[in-house]
Structures are given as C-alpha cells and as structure tokens.
C-alpha positions as CSV (number, residue, x, y, z in Angstrom):
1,X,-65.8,152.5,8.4
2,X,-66.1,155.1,11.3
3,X,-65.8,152.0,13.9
4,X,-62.1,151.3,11.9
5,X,-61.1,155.1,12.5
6,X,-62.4,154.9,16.3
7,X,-60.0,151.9,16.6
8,X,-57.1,153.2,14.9
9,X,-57.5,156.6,17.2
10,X,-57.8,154.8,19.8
11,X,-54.8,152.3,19.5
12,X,-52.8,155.9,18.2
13,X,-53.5,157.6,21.1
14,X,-52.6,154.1,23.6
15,X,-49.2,153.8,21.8
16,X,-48.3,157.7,22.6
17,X,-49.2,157.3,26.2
18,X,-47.4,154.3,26.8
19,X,-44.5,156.2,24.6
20,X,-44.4,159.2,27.2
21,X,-44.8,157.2,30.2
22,X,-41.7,155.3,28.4
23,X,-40.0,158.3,28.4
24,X,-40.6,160.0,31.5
25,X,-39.2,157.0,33.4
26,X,-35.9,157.0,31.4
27,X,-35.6,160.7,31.5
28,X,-36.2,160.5,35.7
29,X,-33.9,157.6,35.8
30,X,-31.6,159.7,33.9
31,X,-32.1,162.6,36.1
32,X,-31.6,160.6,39.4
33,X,-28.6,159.3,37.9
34,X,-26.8,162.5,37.2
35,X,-27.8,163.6,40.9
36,X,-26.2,160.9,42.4
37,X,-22.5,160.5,40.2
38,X,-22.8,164.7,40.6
39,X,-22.6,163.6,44.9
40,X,-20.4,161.2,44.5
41,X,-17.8,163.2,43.0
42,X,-18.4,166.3,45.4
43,X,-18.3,163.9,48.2
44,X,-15.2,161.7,47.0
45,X,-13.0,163.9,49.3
46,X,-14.1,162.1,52.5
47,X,-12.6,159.0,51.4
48,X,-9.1,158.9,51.3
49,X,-7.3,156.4,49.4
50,X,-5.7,153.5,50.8
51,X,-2.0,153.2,51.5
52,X,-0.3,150.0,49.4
53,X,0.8,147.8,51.5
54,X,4.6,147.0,51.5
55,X,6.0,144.5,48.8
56,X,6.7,142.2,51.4
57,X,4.1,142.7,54.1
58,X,1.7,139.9,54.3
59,X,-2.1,140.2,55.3
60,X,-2.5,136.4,55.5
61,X,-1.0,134.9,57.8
62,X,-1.9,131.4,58.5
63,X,-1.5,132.7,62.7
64,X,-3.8,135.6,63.1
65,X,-1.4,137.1,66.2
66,X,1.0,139.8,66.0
67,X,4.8,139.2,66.1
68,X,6.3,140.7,69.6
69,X,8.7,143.3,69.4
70,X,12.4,142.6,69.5
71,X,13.3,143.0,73.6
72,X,15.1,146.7,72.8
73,X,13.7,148.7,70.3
74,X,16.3,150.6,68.8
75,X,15.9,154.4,68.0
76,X,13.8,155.0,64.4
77,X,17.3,157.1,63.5
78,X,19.4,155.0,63.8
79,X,20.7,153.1,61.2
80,X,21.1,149.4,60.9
81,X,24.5,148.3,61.8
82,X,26.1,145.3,62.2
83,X,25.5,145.2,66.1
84,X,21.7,144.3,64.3
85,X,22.2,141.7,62.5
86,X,22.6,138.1,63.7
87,X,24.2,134.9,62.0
88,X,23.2,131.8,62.2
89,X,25.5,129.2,60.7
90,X,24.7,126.2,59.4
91,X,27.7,122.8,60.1
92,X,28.7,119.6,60.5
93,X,31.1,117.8,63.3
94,X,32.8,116.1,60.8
95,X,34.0,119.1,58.7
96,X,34.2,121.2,61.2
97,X,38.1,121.1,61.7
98,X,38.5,122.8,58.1
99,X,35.3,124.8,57.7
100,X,36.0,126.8,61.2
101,X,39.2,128.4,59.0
102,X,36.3,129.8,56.4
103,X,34.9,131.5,59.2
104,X,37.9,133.2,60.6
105,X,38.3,135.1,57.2
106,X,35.0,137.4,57.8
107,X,34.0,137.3,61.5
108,X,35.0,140.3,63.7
109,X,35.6,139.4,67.3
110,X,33.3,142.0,70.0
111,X,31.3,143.4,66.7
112,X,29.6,140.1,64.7
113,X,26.9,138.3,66.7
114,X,25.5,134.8,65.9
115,X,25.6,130.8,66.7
116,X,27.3,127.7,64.7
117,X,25.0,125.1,64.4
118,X,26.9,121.7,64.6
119,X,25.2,118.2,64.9
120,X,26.9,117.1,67.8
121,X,29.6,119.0,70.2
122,X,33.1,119.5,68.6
123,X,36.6,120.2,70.1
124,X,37.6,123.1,70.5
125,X,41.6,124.7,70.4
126,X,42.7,127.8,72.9
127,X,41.7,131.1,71.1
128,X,39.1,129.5,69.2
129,X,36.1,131.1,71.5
130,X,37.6,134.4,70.2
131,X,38.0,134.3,66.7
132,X,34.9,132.3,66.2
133,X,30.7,132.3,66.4
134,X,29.3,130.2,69.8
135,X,29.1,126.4,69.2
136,X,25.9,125.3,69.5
137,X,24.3,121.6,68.9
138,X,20.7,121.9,67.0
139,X,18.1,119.7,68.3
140,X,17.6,116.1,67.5
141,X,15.0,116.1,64.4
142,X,15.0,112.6,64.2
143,X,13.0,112.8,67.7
144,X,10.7,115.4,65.8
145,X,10.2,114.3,62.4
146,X,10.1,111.5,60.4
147,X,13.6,111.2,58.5
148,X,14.3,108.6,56.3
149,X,17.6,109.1,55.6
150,X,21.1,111.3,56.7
151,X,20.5,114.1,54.3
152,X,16.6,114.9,54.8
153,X,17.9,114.9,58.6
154,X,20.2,117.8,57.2
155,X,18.0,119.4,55.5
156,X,15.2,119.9,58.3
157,X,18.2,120.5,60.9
158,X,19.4,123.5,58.9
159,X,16.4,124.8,58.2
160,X,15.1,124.9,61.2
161,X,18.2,127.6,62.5
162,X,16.2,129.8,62.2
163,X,13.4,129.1,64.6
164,X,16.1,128.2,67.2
165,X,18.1,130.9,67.3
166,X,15.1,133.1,67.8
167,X,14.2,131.0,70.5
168,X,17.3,132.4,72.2
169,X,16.0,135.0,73.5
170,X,18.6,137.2,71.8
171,X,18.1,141.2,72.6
172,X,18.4,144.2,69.7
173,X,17.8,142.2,66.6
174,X,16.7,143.3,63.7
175,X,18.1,140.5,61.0
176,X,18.3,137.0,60.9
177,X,21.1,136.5,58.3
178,X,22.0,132.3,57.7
179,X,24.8,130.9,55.7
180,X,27.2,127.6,55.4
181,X,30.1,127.4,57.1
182,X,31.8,127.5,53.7
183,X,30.1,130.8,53.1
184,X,31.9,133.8,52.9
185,X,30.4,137.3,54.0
186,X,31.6,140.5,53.7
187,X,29.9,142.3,56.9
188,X,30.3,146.2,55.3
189,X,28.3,144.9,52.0
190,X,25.5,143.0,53.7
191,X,25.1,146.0,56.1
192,X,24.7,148.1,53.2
193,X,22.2,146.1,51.5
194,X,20.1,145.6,54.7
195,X,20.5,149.2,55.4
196,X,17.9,149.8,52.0
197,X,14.9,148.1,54.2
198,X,12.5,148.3,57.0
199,X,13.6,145.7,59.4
200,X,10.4,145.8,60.8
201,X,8.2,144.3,57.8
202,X,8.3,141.2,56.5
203,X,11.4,140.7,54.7
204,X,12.9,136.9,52.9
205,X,16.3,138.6,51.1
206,X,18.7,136.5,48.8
207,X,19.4,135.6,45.2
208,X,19.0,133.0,42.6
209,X,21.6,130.2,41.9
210,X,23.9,131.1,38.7
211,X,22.8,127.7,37.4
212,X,19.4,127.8,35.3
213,X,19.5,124.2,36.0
214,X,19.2,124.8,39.6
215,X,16.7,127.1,39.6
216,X,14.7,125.1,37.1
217,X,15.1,121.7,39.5
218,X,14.4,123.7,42.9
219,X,12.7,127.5,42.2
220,X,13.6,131.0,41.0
221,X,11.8,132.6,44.1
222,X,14.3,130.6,46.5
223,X,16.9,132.2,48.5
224,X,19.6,129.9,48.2
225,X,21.3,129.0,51.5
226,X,24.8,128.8,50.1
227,X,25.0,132.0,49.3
228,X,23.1,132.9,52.4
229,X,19.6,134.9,52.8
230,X,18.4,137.0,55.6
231,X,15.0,137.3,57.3
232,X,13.9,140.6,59.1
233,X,12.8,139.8,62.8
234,X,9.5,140.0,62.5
235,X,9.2,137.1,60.1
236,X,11.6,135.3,61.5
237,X,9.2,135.1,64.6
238,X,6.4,134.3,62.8
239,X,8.3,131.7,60.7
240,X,9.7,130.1,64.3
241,X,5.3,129.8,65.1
242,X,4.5,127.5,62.4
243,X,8.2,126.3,60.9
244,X,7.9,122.5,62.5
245,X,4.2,121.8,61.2
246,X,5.3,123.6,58.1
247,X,8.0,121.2,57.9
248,X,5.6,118.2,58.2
249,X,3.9,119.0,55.0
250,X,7.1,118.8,52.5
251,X,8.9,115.8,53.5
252,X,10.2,115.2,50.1
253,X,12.2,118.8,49.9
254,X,16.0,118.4,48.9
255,X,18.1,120.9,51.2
256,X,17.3,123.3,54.1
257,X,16.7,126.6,51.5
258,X,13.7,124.8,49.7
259,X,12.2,123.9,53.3
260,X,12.8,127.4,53.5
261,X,10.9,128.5,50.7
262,X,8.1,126.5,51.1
263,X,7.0,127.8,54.9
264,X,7.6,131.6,52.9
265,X,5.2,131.0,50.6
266,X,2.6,129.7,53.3
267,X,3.2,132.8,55.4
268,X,2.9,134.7,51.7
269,X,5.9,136.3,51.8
270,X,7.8,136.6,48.6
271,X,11.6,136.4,47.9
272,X,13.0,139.8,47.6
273,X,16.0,139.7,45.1
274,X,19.7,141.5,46.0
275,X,21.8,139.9,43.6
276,X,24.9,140.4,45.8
277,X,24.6,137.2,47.5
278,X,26.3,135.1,44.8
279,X,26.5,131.4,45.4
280,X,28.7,129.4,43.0
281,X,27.6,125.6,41.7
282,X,28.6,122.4,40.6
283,X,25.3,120.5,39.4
284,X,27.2,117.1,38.9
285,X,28.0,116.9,42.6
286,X,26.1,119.8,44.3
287,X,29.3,120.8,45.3
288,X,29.4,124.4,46.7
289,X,31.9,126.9,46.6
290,X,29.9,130.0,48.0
291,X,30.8,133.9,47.7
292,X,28.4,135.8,49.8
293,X,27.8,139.6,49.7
C-alpha cells in the first residue's frame, strides 16, 4: 500500500514539473514575442513604403536595356503640343490617288509631323508635298518574313511603322500616333487626350471596336488601327528592339493592330482605354469607315 502512494507522489509530482517547464517555455516564447512585434512597430518608420509603379510601366521587359532618350529633351513645363507628336500612316499605291484627299481634311502644313507609308513609290501632283505627310516606301517584308499571301504581307508591313519610323532618327518626339489613310484625326482633340499622360512611361493608347463581334474574334485589349492608337516614345523604342522577332512568333495574326497587340503583351504593357478614337465597322466585309479623335 505505502509503495502505491510513493508511486502516485511520485508520478504527481513528474506531471507538475513537466507542467511548469510547459509553461515557462510558452510564457518566454510569449514574452519574446511581444518584444519583438513591440520593435517592429517602433522601428517601422525606417522603412518607407514603396511607390506603385505606373499603370503602364513595365518591370519585365523581355530586353533588360534602358530606352535612350529622345535626341531633345523638351522642358518638364512644357506641355505636349502637336510639334510632339508624330504620325505614321499606314497606305497603299493602289488607293493612294483617293485616300491622299482624306488626308488633306486634317493635316496642317509647317505644324503636323509624320510619314505615309506606301508599298511602292506613287506619283505625285504640284502642291502635293505641301498639303501632305512625306511619302515613304516601307521595307520589303517578303525579304524578311515568311508571307504566304498579299494580306499577311499587309499586315506585318503596317505593323511594323512603327519600328521604322523610329528608326528615322526623328528629333523632339514624344508620341508615336498611327492611323489609315482613311482615318480622320482631329489634331486639337488627340493633343488634349495625350496631354493627360507622361510621355515618358510606357504608354499603348486607343479604343475598342463598336462591334462585340470584333472584339470577340480579335481582343478587347487591342487598339484598333483604324481608329488609330498612339505609343509614347519610350515604348515605341523598345517595341522597334524586339518587333521583327516578335513578329516571327504570330504568323497567323489577321491585320497590323493584332500584330500590334501581341508584341504589347510580350513587353507587358497593357492597352490604356480613351474612348475618343472611334473606329466604325462593317463585319461582312471588314470594310472601314474610321472617325478618329
């Protein structure tokens, strides 16, 4: 009997030590823990928080180089005008005789700047150099790509404006804007709008189709061409880097704007919306009748 009670103290008093040194770890644990979120809040001054970065500003970029400066940086006061902004119009030879007349309506002789893009070298009438862009002939993609057929040669010829009128060399730029030669822009509106952002981040500005179907078939994050889009410089450069492999990768794109799209999306640069560039549709042809800012 008195051997049972010597066990049963002795187990009672085992099971109370092990209890307190239980406790005494959990109540030191406790303790340190207090210590340390008690720094940590004291302390949370030294860190500042981090800036978000643009909505269009990518961190990503598929080349790890910076994009140079334009060749005359302009004053950080003054505002973006149309001296800026530089056009870069998409055309064919064969149309060009009736299409140049669309462009008359909205270019300003000695203020607008920009190129037509043409296929091959048109004719030109006295007082035409004037009242119109400079004619240019885009390069010969069949000698680049792969093209299967005429319009897939259109498509990556259009598309690739972009790049080569950057390659000119052309000084205080701060927008890239492309449209149709059927495309109608009115300069004091599109100034306005690019006025709202920082030409010096990454910037892909246009609008949806009006036709659901369209944007179904092709994308709602596509700036469609027709109705014109503009690219800040700095993307524009970075887009001219990687454009022709980029172009490589989606030989089964439609038009020039997809082709577009799709080399945005690999620099991670999303569409920014401005519902002012309105493009008009017929889905049974793909006819387009194109209203732009």
């Amino acid at each position: 009997m008195n051997s049972n009670l010597k066990d049963q103290d002795h187990y009672f008093h085992s099971s109370w030590t092990i209890a307190k040194l239980v406790t005494s770890f959990f109540f030191m644990v406790s303790i340190s823990y207090f210590f340390y979120s008690l720094g940590f809040i004291t302390h949370s001054y030294d860190c500042p928080p981090k800036k978000p970065y643009p909505l269009s500003t990518t961190t990503h970029l598929s080349n790890a180089t910076t994009p140079p400066p334009p060749h005359h940086t302009p004053k950080p006061s003054e505002k973006t005008n149309i001296s800026h902004i530089v056009f870069g119009i998409g055309a064919s030879s064969k149309l060009w005789s009736q299409r140049k007349e669309y462009i008359k309506l909205w270019w300003r002789p000695n203020e607008t700047r920009g190129n037509v893009w043409l296929d091959q070298a048109v004719k030109t009438e006295p007082g035409d150099e004037t009242l119109l862009p400079t004619l240019r002939v885009s390069s010969d993609v069949s000698k680049l790509f792969k093209v299967k057929n005429p319009r897939e040669e259109l498509g990556v010829r259009i598309s690739r404006i972009v790049s080569e009128t950057v390659r000119l060399g052309m000084e205080n730029v701060r927008w890239f804007v492309m449209g149709d030669d059927d495309t109608f822009f009115v300069t004091e509106n599109l100034v306005k709008v690019l006025q709202k952002y920082d030409h010096n981040q990454f910037y892909y500005i246009g609008a949806n189709s009006e036709s659901h179907w369209q944007n179904i078939h092709f994308s709602y994050n596509m700036a469609y061409g027709g109705a014109g889009f503009a690219i800040s410089y700095p993307l524009a450069v970075a887009l001219e880097r990687m454009q022709d492999k980029c172009l490589q990768r989606y030989p089964a794109l439609f038009g020039s704007d997809d082709r577009i799209q799709a080399c945005m999306a690999e620099l991670g640069v999303p569409l920014t919306k401005e519902i002012g560039f309105h493009q008009v549709s017929s889905p049974s042809n793909f006819l387009l009748l194109d209203d732009a800012l």
